[in-house]
DRENPAKOL-859456 format. One record per atom (N, C-alpha, C, O, CB): residue in one letter; y negated, x negated, z negated. Coordinates in pm, whole numbers, padded with zeros to 5 digits, always signed. Atoms other than C-alpha are relative to their C-alpha. Last residue first. Glycine has a CB too. Layout:
<zases>
AYXZ;...
</zases>
This chain:
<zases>
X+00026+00037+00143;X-08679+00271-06222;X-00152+00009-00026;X-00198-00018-00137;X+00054-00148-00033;X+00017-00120+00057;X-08633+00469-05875;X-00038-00027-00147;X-00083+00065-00214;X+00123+00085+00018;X+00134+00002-00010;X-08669+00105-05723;X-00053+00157-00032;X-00167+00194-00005;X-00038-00059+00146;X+00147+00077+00080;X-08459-00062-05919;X-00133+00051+00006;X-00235+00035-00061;X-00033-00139+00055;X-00002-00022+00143;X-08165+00200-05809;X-00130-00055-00096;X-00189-00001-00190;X+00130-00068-00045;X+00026-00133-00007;X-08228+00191-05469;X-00025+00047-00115;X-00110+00131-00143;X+00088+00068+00054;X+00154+00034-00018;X-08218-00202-05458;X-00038+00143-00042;X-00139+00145-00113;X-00060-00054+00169;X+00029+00091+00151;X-07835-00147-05672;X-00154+00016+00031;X-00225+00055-00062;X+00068-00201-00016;X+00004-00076+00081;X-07770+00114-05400;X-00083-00067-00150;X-00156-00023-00239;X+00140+00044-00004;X+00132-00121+00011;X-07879-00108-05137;X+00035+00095-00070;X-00025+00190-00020;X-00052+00073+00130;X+00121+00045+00028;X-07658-00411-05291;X-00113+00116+00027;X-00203+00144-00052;X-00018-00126+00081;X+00027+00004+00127;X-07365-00143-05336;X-00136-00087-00060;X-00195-00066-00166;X+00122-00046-00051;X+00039-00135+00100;X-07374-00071-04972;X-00046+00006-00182;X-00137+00070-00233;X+00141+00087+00007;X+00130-00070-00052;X-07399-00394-04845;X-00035+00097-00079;X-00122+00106-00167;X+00007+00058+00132;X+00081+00102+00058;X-07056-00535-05045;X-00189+00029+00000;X-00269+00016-00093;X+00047-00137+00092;X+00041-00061+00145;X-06921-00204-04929;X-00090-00058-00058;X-00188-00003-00107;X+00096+00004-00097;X+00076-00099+00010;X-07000-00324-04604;X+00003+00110-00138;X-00074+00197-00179;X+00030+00059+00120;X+00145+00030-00026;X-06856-00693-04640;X-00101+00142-00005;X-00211+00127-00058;X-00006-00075+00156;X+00013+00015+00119;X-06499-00518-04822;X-00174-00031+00012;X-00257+00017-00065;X+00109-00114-00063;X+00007-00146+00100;X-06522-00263-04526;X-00055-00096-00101;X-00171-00075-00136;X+00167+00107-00053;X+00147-00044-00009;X-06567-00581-04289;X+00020+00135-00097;X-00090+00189-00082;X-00062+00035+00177;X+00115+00067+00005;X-06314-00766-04460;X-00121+00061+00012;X-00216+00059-00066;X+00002-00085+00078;X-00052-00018+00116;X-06014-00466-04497;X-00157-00115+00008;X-00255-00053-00032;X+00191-00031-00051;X+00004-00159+00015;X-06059-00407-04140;X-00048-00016-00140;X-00154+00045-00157;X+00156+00099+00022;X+00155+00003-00086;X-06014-00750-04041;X-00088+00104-00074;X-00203+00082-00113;X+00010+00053+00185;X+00070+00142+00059;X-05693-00778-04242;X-00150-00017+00043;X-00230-00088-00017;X+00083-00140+00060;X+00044-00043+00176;X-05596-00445-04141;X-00106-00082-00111;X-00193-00062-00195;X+00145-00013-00088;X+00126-00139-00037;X-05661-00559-03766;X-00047+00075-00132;X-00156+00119-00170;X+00077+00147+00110;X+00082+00133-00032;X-05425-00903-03867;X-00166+00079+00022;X-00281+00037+00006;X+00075-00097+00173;X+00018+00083+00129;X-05188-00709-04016;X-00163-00048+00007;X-00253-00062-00076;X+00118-00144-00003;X+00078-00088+00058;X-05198-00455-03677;X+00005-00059-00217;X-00013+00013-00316;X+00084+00181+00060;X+00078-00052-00023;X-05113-00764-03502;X-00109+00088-00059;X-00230+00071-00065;X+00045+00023+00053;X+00120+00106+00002;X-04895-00948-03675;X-00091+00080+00025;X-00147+00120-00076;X-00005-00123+00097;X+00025-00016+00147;X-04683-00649-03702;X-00081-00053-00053;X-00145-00014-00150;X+00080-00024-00069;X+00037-00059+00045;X-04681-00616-03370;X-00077+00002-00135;X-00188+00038-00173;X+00066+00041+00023;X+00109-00004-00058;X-04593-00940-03308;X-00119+00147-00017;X-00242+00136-00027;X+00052-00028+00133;X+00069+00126+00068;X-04308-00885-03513;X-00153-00015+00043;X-00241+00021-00034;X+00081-00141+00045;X+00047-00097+00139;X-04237-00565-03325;X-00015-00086-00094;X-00062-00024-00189;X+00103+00114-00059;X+00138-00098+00043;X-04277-00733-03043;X+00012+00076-00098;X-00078+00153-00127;X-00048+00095+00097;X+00152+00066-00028;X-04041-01030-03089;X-00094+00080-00004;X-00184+00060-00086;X-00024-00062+00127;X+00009+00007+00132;X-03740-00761-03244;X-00132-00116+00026;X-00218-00114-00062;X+00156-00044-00091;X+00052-00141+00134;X-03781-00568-02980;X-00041-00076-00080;X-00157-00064-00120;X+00119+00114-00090;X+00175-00065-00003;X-03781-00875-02754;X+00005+00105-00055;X-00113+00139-00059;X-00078+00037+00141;X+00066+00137+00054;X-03420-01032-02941;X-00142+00001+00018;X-00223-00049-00060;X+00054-00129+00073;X+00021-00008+00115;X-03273-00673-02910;X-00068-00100-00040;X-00127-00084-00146;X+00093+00019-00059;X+00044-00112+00054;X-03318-00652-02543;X-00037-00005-00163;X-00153+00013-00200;X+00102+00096+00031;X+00121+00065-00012;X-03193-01019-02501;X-00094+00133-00040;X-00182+00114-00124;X-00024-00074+00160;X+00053+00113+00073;X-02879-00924-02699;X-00146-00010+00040;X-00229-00001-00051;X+00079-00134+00031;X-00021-00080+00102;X-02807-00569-02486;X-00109-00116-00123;X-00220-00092-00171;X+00198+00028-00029;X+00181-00030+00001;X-02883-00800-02158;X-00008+00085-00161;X-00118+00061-00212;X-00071+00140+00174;X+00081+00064-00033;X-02594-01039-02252;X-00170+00083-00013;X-00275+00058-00072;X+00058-00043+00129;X+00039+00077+00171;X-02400-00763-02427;X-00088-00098+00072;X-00197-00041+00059;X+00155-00094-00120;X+00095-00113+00099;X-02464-00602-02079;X+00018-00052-00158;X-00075-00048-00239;X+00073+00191+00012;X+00074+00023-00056;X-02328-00954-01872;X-00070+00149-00088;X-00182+00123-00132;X+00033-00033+00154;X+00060+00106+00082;X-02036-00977-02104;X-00182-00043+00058;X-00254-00128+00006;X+00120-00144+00019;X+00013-00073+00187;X-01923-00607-02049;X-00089-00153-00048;X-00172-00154-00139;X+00227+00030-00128;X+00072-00134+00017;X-01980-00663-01660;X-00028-00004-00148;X-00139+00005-00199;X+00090+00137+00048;X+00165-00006+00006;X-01818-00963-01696;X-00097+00069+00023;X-00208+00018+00007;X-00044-00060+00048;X+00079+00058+00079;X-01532-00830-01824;X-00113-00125-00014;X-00166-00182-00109;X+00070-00010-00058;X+00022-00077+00121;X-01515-00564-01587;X-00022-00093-00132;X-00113-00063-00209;X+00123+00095-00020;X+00111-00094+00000;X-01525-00774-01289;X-00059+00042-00124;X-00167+00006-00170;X+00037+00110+00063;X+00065+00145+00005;X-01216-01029-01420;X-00112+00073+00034;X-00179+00059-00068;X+00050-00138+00100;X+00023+00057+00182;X-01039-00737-01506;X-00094-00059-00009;X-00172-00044-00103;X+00097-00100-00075;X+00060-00193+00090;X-01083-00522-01173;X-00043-00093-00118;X-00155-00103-00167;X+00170+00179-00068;X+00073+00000-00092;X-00960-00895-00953;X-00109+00103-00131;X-00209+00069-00193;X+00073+00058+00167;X+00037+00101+00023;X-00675-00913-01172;X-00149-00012-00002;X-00211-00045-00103;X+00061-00070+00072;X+00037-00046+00129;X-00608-00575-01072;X-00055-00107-00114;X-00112-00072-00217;X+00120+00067-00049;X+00128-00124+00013;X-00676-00657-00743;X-00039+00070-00135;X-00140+00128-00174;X+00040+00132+00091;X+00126+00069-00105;X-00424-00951-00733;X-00119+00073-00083;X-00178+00045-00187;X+00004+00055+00207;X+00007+00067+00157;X-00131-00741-00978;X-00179-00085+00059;X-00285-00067-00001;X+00194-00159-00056;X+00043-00088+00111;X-00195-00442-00669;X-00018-00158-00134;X-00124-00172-00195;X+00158+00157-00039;X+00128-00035+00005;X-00121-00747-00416;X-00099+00044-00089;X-00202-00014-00123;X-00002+00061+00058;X+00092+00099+00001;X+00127-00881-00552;X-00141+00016+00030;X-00242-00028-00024;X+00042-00083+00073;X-00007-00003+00121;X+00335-00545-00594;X-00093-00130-00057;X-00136-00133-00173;X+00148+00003-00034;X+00083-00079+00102;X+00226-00458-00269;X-00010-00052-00140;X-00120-00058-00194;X+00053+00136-00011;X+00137+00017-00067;X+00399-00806-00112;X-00064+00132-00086;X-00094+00099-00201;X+00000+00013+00198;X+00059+00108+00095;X+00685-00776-00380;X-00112+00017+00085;X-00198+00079+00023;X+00071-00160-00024;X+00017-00081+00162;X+00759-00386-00247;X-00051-00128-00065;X-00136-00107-00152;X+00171+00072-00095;X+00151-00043-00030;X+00678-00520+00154;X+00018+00031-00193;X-00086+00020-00258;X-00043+00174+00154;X+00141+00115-00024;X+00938-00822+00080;X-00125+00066-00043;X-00215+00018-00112;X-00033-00048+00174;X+00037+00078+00140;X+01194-00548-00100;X-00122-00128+00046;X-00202-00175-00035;X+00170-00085-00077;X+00078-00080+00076;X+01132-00322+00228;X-00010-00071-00178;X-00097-00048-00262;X+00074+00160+00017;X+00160-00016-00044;X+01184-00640+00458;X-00052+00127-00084;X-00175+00132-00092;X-00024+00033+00183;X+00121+00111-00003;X+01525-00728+00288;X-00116+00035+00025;X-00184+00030-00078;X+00011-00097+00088;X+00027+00053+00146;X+01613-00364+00270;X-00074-00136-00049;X-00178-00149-00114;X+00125-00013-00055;X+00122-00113+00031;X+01595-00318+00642;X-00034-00008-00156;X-00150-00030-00192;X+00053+00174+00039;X+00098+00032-00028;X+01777-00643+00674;X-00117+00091-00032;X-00229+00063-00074;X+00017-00029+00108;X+00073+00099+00096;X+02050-00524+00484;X-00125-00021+00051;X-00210+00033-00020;X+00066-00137-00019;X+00049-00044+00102;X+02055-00202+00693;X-00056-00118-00104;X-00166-00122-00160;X+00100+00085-00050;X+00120-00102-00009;X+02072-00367+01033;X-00083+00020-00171;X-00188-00028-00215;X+00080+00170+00062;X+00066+00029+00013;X+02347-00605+00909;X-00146+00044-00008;X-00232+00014-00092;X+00037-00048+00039;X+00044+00062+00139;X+02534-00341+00769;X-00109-00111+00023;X-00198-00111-00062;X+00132-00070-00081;X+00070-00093+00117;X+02481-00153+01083;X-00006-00075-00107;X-00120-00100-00147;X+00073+00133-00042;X+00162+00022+00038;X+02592-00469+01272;X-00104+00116-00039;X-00226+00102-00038;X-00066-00061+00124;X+00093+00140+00068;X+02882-00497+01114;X-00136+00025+00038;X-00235+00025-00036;X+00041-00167+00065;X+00015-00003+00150;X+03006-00148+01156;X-00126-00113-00043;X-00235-00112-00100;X+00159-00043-00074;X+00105-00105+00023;X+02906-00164+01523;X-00011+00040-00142;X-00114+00088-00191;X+00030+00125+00082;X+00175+00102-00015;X+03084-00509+01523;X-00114+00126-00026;X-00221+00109-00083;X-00043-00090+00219;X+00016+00138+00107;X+03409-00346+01359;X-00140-00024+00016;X-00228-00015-00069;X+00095-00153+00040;X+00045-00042+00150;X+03381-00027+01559;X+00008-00064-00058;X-00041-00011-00157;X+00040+00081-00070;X+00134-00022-00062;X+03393-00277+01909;X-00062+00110-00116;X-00184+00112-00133;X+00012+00065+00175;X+00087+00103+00032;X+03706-00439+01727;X-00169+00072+00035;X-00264+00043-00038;X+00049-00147+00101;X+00034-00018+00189;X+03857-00101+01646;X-00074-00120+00034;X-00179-00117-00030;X+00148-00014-00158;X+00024-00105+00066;X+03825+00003+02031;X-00046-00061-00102;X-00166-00070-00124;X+00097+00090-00018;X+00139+00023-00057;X+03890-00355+02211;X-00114+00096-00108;X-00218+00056-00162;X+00002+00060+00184;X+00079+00097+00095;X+04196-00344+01996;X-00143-00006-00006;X-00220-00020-00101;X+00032-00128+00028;X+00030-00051+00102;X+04350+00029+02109;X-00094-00143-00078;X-00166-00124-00176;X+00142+00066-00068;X+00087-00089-00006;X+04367-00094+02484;X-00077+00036-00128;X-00200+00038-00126;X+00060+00099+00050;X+00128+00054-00099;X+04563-00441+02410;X-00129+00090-00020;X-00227+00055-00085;X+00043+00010+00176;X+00084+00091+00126;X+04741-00245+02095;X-00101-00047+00111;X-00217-00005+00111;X+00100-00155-00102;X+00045-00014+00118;X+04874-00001+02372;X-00137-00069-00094;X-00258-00047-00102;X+00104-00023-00045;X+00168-00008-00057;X+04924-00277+02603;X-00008+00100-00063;X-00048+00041-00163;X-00055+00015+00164;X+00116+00076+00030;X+05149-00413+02325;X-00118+00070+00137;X-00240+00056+00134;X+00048-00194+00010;X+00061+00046+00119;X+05353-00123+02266;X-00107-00095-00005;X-00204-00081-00079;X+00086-00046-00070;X+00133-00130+00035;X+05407-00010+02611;X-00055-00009-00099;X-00172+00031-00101;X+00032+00145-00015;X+00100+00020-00066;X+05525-00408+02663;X-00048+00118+00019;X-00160+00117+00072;X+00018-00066+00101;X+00148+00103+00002;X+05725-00363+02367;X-00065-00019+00053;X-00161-00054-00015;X-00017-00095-00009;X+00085-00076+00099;X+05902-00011+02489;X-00070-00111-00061;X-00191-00087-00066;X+00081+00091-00109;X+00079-00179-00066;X+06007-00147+02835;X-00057+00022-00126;X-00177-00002-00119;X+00126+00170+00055;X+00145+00004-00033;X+06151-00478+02621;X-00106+00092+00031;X-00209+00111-00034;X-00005-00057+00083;X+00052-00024-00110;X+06361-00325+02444;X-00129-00039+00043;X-00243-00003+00015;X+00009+00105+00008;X+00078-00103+00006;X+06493-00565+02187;X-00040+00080+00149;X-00032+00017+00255;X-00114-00054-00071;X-00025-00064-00158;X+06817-00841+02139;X-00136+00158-00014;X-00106+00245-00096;X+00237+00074+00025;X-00109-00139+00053;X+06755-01041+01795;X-00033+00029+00157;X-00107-00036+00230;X-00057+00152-00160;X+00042-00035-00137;X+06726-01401+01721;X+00062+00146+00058;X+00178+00187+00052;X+00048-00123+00096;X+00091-00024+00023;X+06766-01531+01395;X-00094+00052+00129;X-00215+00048+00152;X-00026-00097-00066;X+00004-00131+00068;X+07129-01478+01382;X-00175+00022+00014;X-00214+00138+00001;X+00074-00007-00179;X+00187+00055+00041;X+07177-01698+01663;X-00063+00118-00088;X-00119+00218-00043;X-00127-00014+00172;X+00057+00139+00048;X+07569-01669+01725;X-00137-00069+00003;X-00165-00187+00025;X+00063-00081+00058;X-00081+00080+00031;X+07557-01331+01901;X-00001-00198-00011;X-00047-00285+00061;X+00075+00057+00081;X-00063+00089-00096;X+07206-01217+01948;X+00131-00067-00079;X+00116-00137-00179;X-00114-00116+00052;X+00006+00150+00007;X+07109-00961+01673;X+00109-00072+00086;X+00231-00054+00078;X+00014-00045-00149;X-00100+00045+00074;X+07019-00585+01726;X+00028-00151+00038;X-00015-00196+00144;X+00116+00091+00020;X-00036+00114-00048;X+06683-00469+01728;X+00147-00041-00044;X+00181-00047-00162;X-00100-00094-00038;X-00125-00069-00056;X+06648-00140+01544;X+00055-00103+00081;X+00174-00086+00106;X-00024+00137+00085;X-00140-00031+00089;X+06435-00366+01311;X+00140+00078+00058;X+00254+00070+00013;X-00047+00096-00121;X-00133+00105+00037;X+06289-00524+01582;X+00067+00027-00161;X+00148-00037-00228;X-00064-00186+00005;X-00094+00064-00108;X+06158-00168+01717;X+00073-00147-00039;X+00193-00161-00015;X-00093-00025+00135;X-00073-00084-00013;X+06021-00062+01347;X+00128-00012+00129;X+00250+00000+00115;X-00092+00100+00005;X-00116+00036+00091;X+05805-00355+01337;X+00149+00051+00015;X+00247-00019+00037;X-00039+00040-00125;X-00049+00128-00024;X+05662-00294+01665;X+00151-00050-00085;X+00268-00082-00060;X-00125-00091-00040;X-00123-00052-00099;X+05614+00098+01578;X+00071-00142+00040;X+00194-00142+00049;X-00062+00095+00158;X-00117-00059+00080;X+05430-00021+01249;X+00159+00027+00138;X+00281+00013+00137;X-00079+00188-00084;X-00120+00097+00010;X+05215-00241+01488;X+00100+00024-00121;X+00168-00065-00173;X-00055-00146-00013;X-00097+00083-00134;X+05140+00056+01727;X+00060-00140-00056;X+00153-00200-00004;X-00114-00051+00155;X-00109-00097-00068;X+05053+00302+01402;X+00080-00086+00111;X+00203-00083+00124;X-00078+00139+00078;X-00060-00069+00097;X+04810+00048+01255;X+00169+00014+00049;X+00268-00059+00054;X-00085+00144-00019;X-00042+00144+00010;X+04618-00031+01568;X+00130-00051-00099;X+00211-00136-00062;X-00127-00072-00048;X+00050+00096+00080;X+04572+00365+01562;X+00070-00184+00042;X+00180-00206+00093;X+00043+00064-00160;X-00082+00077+00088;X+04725+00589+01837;X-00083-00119-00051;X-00129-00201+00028;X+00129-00048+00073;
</zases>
């Protein structure tokens, strides 16, 4: 018998209750069947209260379990943003550290192949003297060659 059920039967007994002459608000009941009624309820309370707290403290249980799995979901979720942070900040100095060498690369190409350029200018330029000095030769001993076939 439910908690329910024993204080419907209560009710039910002071309604069949009948009322003390001159005290209307006072009624005549069996006792015998209220004191099976309340130990009853006595026995049946311990019951629903002791499924009350086992209710409760499942719900507490569970909230809590939720609390600590929404902590660990922000804790990952801080983490991962962290590390990915972490990735970015790598990667673009990585990219700024190869345009770095990319630049200095292109800045000695473009020094030696200047230098170069100097260079084999400078060998043409040489080149271009002693030819012009040994033509210069040549055409005097052709010229002597010439006077002296005259």
């Amino acid at each position: 018998m439910t908690i329910e059920q024993i204080l419907d039967d209560m009710d039910d007994l002071l309604d069949r209750s009948r009322p003390v002459p001159f005290a209307a608000h006072k009624v005549i009941i069996d006792a015998d069947r209220m004191r099976e009624l309340l130990n009853s309820a006595h026995l049946n309370v311990p019951a629903e209260i002791k499924s009350a707290k086992q209710i409760n403290s499942e719900c507490d249980r569970i909230l809590d379990e939720a609390r600590n799995k929404a902590e660990q979901i922000v804790q990952d979720a801080e983490n991962r943003a962290h590390r990915m942070i972490a990735e970015q900040t790598i990667l673009t100095e990585a990219k700024q550290r190869a345009l770095d060498m990319l630049t200095k690369a292109q800045n000695g190409s473009n020094d030696i192949k200047q230098a170069a350029e100097r260079y084999v200018d400078r060998l043409l330029t040489d080149a271009e003297a002693f030819f012009a000095t040994n033509l210069q030769e040549v055409k005097q001993t052709k010229a002597k060659i010439e006077n002296v076939k005259q």
